[in-house]
N, C-alpha and C positions, 0 to 999 in steps of 0.2 A: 318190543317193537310195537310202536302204535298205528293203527290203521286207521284213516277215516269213513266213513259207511254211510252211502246217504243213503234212503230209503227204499229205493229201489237199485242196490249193488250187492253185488259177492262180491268177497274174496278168497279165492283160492290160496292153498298152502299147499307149494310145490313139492313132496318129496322125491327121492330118488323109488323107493317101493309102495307109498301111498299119497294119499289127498284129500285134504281137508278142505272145506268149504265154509264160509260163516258169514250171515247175514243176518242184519235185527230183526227180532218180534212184533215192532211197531205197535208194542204194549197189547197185544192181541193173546186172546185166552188160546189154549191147545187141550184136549183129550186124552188121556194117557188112559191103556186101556191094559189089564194086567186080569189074569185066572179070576181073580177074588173081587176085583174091584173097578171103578172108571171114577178119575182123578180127573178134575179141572185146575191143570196149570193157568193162573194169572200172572201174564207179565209187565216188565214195565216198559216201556218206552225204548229204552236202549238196551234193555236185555237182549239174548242172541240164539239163532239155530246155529249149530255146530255141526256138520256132517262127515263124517267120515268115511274114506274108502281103501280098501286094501286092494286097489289096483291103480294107475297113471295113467294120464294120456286122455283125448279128445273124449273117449268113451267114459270115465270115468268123470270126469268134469262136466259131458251130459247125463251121467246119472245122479250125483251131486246136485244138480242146479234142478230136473227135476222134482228129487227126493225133498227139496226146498220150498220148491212153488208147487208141489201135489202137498206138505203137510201146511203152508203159511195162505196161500193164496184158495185151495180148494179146501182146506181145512179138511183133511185128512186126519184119522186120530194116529197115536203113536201107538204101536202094537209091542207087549213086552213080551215075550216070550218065556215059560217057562225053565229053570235052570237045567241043563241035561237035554233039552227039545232039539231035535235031528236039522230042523231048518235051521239054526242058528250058524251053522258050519259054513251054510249055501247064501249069508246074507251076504251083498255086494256091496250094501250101504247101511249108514248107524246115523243116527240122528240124537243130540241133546238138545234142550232148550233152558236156560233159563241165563243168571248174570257171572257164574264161574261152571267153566268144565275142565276138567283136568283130562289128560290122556292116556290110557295104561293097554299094555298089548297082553296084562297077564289076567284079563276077563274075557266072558264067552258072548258074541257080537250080539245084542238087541233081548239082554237076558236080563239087567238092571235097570229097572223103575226110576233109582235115583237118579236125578236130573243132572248130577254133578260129577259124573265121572264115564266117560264112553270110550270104546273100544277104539284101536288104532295098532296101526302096523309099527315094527317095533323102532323102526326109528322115529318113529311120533312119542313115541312112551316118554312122559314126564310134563310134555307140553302143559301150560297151564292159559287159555283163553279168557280173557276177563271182561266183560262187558264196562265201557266208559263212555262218556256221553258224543254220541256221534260216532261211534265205532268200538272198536277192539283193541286189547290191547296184548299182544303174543309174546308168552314166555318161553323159555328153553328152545326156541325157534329161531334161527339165523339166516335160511336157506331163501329160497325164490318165492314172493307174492305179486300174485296179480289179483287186481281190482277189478272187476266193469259191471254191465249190465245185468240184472237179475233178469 
């Protein structure tokens, strides 16, 4: 399913147990911040934030669209969390960045560095996100999207 994405839009990915959000980079650098080291992601143009939430509904869509415009807009760095770390259980939202992310519910939320694969509820699991020029393009996803305002 391809989505179009103008510069200032989300899109939400409706599920029945969780929700994804995805919006471009606008080729804009990001911080990735992990135990050992601080990573400068460089993006392109039409690469994408991914965000994920393990919960539905008004409130989850405004912590998505935050989670979005605290790490793209106030440049926020991306915080990794060590494998095992106690806050990981207690995160409400997950964030990828880059031009593929894939979806898996069988990793622990904001514990992987790699750009290309982020946590989700488990009917998200498999989803594959692909960044294409002027939007997204969603795989293994059937269900409700909506587009509007970032």
């Amino acid at each position: 399913m391809k989505i179009s994405l103008a510069e200032d839009q989300i899109a939400f990915i409706l599920g029945e147990t969780g929700t994804l959000a995805v919006s471009r980079t606008l080729g804009r650098s990001f911080f990735l911040e992990t135990e050992e080291e601080e990573v400068v992601l460089f993006t392109g143009e039409d690469d994408l934030l991914v965000a994920s939430s393990f919960g539905k509904g008004e409130a989850a869509e405004r912590g998505l669209r935050c989670t979005i415009f605290q790490i793209r807009e106030l440049e926020a760095p991306l915080i990794v969390l060590p494998k095992g770390h106690p806050a990981s259980a207690r995160l409400k939202t997950v964030i990828s960045i880059g031009p593929l992310t894939r979806l898996s519910c069988r990793i622990s939320p904001g514990t992987h560095p790699e750009q290309d694969v982020l946590c989700g509820s488990e009917e998200m699991d498999g989803i594959v996100v692909r960044a294409c020029p002027g939007g997204a393009d969603i795989e293994g996803f059937s269900g409700q999207v909506r587009v509007e305002k970032l």
